[in-house]
C-alpha positions in Angstrom: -2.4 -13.5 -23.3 -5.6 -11.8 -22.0 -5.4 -10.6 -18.1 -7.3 -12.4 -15.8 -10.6 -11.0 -14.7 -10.5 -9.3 -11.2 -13.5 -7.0 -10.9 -17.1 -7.9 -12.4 -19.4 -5.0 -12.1 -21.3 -7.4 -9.5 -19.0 -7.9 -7.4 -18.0 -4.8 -7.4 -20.9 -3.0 -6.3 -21.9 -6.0 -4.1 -18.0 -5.1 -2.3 -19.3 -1.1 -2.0 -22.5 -1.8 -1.8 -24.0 0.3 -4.7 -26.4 -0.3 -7.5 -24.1 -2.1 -10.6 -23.5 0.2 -13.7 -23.1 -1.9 -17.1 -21.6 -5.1 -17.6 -17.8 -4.1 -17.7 -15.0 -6.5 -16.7 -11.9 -4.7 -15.2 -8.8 -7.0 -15.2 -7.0 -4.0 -12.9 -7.5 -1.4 -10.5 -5.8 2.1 -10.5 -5.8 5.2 -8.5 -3.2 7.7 -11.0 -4.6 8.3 -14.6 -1.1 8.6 -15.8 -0.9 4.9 -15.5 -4.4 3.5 -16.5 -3.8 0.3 -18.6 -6.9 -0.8 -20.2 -9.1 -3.3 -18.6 -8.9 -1.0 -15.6 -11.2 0.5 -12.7 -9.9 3.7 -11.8 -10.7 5.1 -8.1 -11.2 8.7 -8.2 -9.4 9.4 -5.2 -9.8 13.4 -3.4 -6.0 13.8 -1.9 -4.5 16.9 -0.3 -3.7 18.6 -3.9 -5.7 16.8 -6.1 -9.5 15.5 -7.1 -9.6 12.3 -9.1 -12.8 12.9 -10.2 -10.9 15.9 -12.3 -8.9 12.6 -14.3 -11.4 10.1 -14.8 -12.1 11.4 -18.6 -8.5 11.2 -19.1 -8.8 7.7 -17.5 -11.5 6.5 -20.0 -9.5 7.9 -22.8 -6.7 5.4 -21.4 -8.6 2.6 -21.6 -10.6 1.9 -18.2 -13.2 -0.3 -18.6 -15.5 1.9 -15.1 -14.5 4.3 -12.8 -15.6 4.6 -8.9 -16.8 8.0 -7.9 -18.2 9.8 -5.5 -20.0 13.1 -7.5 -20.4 13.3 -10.9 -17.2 14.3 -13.3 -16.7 16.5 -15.4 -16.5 15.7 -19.4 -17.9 11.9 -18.8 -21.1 11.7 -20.3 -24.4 9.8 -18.7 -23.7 6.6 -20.2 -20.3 6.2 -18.6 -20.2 3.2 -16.5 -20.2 5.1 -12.9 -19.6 3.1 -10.1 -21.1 6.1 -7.0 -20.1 5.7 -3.1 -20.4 7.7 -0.4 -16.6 8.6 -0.3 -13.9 7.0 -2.8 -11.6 6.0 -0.1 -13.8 4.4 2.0 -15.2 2.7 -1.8 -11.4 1.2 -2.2 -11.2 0.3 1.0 -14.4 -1.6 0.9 -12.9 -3.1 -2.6 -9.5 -4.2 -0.4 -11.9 -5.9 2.2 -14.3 -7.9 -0.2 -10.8 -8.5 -2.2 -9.2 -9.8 1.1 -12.5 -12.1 2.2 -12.4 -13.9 -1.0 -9.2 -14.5 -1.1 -7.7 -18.0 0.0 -3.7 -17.2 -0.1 -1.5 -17.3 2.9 -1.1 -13.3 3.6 2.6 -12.0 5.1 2.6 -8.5 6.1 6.1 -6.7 6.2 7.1 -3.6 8.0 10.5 -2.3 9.7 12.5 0.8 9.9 14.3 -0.5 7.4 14.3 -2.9 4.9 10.7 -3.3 4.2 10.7 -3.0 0.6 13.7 -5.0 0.0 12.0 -8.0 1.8 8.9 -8.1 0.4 10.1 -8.0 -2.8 12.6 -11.3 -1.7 9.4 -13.0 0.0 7.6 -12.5 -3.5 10.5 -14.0 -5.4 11.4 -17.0 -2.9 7.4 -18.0 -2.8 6.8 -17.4 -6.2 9.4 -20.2 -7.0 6.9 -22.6 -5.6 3.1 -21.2 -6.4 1.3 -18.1 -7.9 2.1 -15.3 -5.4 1.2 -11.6 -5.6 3.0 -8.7 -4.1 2.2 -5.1 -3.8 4.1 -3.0 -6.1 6.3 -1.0 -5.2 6.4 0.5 -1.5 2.3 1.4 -1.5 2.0 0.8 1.7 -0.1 3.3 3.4 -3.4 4.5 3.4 -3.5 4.3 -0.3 -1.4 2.0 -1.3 -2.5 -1.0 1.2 -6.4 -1.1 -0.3 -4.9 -0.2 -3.5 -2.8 -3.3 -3.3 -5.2 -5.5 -1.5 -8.0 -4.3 -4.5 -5.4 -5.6 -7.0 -4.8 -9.6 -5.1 -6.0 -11.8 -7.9 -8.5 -14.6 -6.2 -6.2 -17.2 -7.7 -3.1 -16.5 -5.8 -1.6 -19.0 -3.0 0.7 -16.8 -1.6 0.6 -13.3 -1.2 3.1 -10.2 0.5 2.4 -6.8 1.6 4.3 -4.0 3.0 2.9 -1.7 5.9 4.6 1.3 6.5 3.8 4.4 9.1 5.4 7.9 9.9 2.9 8.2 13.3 1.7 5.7 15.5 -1.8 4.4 14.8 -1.5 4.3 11.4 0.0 0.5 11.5 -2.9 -1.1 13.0 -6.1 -0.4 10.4 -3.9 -1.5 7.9 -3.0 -4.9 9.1 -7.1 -5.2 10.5 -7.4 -5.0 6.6 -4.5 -7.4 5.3 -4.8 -9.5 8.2 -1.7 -11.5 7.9 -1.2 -15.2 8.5 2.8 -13.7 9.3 4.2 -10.9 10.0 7.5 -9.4 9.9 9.6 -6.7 11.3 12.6 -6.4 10.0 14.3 -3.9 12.9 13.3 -1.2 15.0 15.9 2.0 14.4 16.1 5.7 14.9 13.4 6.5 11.6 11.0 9.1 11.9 12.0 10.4 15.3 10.5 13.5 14.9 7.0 12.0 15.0 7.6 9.7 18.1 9.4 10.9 22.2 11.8 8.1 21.8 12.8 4.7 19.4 10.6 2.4 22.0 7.5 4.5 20.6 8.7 3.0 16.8 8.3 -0.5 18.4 5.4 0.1 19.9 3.4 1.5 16.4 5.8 -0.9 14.6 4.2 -4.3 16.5 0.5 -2.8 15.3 1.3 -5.1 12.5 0.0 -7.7 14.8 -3.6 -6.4 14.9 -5.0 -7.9 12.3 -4.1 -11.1 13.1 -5.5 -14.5 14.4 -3.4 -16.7 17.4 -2.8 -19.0 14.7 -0.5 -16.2 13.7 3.3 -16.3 13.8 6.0 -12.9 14.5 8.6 -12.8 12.6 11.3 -10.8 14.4 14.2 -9.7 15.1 16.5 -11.0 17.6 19.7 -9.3 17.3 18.0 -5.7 17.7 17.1 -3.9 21.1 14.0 -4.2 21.1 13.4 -7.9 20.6 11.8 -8.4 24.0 9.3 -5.5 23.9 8.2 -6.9 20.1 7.8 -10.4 21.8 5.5 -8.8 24.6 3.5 -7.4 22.4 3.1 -9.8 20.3 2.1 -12.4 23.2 -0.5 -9.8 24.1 -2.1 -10.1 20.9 -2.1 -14.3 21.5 0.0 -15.0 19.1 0.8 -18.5 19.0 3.8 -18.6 17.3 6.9 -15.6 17.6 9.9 -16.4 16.0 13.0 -15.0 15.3 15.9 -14.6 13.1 19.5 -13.8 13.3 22.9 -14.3 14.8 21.6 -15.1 18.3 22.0 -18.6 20.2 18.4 -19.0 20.5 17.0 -17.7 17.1 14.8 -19.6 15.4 16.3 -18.9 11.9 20.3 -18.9 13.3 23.2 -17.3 11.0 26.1 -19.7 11.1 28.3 -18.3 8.8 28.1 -15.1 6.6 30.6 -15.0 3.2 30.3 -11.0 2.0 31.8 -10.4 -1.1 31.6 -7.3 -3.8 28.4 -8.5 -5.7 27.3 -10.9 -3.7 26.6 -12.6 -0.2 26.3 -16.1 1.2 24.8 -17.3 4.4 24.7 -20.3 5.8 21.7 -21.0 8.5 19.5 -23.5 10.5 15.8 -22.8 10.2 14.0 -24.1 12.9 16.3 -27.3 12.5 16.8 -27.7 9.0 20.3 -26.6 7.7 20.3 -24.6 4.9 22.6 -22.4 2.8 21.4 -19.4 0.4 23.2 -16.7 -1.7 22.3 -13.7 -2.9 23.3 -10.9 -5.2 23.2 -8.3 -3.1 26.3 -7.3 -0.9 26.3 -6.8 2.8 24.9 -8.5 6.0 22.1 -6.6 6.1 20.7 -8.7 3.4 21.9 -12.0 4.6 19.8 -11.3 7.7 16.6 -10.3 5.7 17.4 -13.6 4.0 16.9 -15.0 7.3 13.1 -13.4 7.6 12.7 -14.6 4.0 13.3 -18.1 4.7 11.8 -18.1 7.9 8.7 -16.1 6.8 8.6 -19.1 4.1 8.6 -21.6 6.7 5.6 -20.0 8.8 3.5 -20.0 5.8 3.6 -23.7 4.8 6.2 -22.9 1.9 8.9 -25.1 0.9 12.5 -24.4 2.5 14.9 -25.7 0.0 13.1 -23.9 -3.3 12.4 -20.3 -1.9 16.3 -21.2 -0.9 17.2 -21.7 -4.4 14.5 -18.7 -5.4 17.1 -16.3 -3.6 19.6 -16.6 -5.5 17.9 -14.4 -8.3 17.5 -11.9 -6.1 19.7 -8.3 -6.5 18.9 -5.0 -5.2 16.2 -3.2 -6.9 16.4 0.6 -7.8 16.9 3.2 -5.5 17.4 0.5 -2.7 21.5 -1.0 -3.8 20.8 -1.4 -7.2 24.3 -1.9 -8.3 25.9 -0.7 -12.1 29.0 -0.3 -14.0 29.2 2.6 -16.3 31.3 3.4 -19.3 32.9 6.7 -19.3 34.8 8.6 -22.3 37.8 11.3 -20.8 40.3 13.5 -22.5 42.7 11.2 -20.5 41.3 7.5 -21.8 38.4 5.2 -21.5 37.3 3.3 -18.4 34.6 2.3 -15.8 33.4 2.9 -12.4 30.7 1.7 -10.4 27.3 3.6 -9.1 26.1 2.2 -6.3 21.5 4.0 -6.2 20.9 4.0 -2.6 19.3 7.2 -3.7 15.3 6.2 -2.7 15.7 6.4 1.5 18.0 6.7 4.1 18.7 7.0 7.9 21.7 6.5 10.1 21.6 2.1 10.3 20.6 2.2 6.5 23.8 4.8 5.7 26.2 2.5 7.5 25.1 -0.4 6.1 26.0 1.0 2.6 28.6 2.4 4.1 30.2 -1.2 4.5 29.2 -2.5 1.0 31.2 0.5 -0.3 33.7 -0.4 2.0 34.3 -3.7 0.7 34.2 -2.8 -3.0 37.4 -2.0 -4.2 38.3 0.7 -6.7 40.4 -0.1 -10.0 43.9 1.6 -10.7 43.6 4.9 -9.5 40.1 4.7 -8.4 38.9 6.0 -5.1 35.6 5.1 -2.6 33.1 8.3 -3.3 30.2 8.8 -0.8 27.0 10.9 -2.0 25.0 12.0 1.1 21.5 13.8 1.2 19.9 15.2 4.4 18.4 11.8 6.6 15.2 13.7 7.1 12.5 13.0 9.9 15.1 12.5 13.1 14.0 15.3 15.2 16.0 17.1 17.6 18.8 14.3 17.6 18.9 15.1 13.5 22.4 17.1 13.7 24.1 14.5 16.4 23.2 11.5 13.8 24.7 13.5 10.7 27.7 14.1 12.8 28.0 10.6 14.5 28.0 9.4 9.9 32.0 10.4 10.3 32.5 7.1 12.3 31.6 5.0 9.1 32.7 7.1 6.6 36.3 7.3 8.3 36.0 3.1 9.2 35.0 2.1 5.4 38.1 3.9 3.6 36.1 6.5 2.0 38.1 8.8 -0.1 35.6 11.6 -0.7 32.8 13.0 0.3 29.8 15.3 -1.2 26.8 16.5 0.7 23.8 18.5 0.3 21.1 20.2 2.5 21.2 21.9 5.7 21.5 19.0 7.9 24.7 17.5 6.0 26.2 20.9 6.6 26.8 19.1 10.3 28.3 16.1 8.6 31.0 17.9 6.7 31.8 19.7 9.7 33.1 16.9 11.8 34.8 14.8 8.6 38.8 15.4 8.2 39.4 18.2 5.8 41.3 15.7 3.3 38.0 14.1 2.4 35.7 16.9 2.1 35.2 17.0 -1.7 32.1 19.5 -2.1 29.0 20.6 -0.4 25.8 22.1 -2.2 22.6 23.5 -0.8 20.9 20.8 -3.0 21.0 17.7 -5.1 20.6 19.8 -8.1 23.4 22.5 -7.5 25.9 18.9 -6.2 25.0 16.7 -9.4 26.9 18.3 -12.1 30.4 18.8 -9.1 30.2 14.9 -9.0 29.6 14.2 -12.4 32.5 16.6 -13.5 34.9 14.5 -10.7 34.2 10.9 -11.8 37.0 8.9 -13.1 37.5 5.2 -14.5 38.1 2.9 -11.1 36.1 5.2 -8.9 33.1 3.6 -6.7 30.0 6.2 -6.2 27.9 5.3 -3.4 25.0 7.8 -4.0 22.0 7.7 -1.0 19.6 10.1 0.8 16.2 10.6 2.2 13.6 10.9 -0.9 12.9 14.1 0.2 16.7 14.8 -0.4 15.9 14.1 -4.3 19.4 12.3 -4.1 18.0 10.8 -7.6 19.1 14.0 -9.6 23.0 12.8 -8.7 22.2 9.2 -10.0 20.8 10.6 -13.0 23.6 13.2 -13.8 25.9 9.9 -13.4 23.8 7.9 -15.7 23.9 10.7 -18.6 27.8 9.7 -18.7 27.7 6.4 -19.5 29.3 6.1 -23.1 28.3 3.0 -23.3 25.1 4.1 -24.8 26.4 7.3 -26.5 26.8 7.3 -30.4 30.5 7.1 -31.2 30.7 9.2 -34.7 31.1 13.0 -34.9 27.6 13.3 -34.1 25.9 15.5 -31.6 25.8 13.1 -28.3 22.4 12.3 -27.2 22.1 11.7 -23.1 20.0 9.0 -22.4 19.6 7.8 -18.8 20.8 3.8 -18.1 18.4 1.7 -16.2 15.3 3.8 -16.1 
């Protein structure tokens, strides 16, 4: 099946306002030469360690169709189709704009301390139940990865999700001025990047930025249980929004949580949204993502969408990689064969996110002589509170039954400190050094919850895990060969 058209060379340099370069068609847009699929325009982006423009013969060699630039590249010859601009970013961003103005989906914007990926990616699957709907890939949802995305919206799509994310304030707003979102929702405001703000109301206040870009017609879509409902609220009244409403447990919520079933694999909620009853599952553990469900639904309701199918959409949904992706893996021991269960919370963390995982591993029970393992990485960007949140971690790892527990990095050094000696397992100075203690412990029955900051590289444990699943290890006398599960 050939890929829609989204870029003629027209419209194109009409969006950037340059002189049109051959008659190409580019069905995709790309910023990373490693993953140019033909058909594509690739955006020679300058970043802090890199020039594009060094990448765009390797590009044409992969297939793209033009590339934008903003001097001439080395090994392209003259005939190259050569899209130049002033600057590249400000070329993509121009791209996003014309990509956005021609567009005639209903837009949601997502942001949050938490959560934001998770969400968008259960907004794209309950609205794509119903009518073509795009969603940025991924968590590109900064100063790249928003124009990238918008570049990439496909004029035929009715519906359409993207995440915002920010480390400083101001960096919120330009991006939702350039999505400009029919609904937008925060999914909480928590302790996350402290370092870069004096205090958690400063979060809220570059969090509600996401309201910049939009009309009164607009509706918030926020949170009621967390602190900082009201101050969200204000701002968004300031910004004339028409419509703020809220999800979660709370009398008055517009999307109310009735009654919450949490199981092992799975979770079932039962709500009213804005009147209508309705009941959802999911196959993701935890109240955390029965209340996102909530935004979902309610985020579905602000847009036009219908209730009961984005409803039944949910039900599809599981936690994606890195973010509670969920696996049982096969192991082979001089003492016998036998399972246990990895639970990748490897891609980000933070002290709500670490409890919340904290009480899905909690609730999973190990088999026979299993036990409840916790993986933790440093929870990086927390400022001068960072040791007193690594300490306060004991609380939930004490509350949730955890059996043992292995740590890396300086700031988890605090952690290990204030847990009982009887569940310190090992500490390392890195992910690296602590992989290969865990995988060397691992026994059938146990539960692994692995999770840190990306910064952590809390991936290199998952991956050690991964290489012991037998279950796709030859079984003759052969040499094994390690081959990572779920890639």
């Amino acid at each position: 099946m050939t890929a829609p058209v989204l870029w003629t060379a027209a419209d194109a340099a009409t969006a950037v306002d340059a002189q049109p370069v051959g008659q190409w068609l580019a069905t995709g847009v790309s910023i990373d030469s490693r993953t140019v699929a033909p058909g594509d325009l690739f955006v020679a982006i300058l970043g802090p360690s890199f020039d594009g423009h060094d990448f765009v013969a390797d590009a044409f060699a992969r297939g793209a169709v033009a590339a934008m630039v903003h001097r001439p590249p080395p090994g392209v010859g003259e005939d190259a189709s050569l899209l130049y601009v002033d600057e590249t970013l400000e070329g993509l961003t121009a791209l996003a704009r014309f990509a956005r103005l021609r567009s005639d989906a209903r837009i949601a914007a997502v942001t949050g301390s938490v959560g934001k990926t998770s969400t968008k990616e259960a907004l794209r699957l309950s609205l794509s139940a119903e009518a073509p709907t795009y969603a940025s890939t991924g968590n590109l949802n900064n100063h790249w990865g928003v124009p990238l995305s918008l570049a990439r919206l496909p004029p035929s799509a009715t519906f359409a999700v993207f995440e915002l994310g920010m480390n400083h304030a101001g960096e919120i707003a330009p991006l939702s001025r350039m999505v400009q979102p029919e609904a937008a929702v925060i999914t909480t405001v928590e302790a996350v990047h402290l370092e870069n703000f004096e205090n958690v109301e400063g979060i809220a206040d570059a969090k509600a930025e996401i309201f910049a870009g939009m009309t009164p017609a607009g509706a918030a879509i926020l949170n009621h249980d967390n602190r900082h409902f009201a101050r969200l609220v204000a701002h968004a009244r300031t910004q004339g929004l028409s419509r703020v409403w809220s999800f979660g447990e709370h009398d008055e919520a517009d999307a109310r949580l009735d009654e919450c079933a949490l199981f092992a694999t799975g979770s079932v909620g039962r709500a009213v949204i804005r009147g209508e009853p309705i009941d959802f599952t999911l196959s993701a553990p935890g109240k955390h993502w029965v209340l996102n469900g909530l935004a979902v639904l309610l985020t579905v309701k602000a847009l036009g969408g219908d209730l009961p199918t984005a409803a039944r959409a949910l039900n599809q949904f599981a936690p994606i990689k890195g973010r509670g992706a969920t696996r049982r893996l096969t192991l082979d021991r001089p003492g016998g064969r036998g399972s246990f269960v990895l639970i990748d919370e490897s891609y980000n963390a933070s002290p709500p996110a670490i409890s919340a995982a904290l009480a899905v591993l909690g609730r999973t029970a190990p088999q026979g002589r299993g036990r409840r393992i916790v993986v933790l990485g440093d929870m990086l960007e927390l400022g001068e509170m960072a040791e007193a949140l690594h300490r306060a971690l004991a609380t939930p790892i004490l509350a949730n039954a955890v059996d043992k527990v292995y740590a890396c990095g300086p700031l988890m050094a605090a952690l290990m400190e204030a847990l009982p000696t009887k569940v310190r397992a090992a500490y390392a100075e890195d992910s690296t050094s602590l992989a290969p203690l865990v995988a060397e412990d691992v026994r059938p029955g146990d539960v692994v919850l692995v999770k840190g900051s990306l910064g952590s590289r809390m991936a290199a444990v998952v991956e050690a895990l991964d290489h012991l699943d037998a279950s796709v290890l030859p079984h003759d006398n052969q040499a094994p060969r390690l081959v990572a599960n779920g890639a």
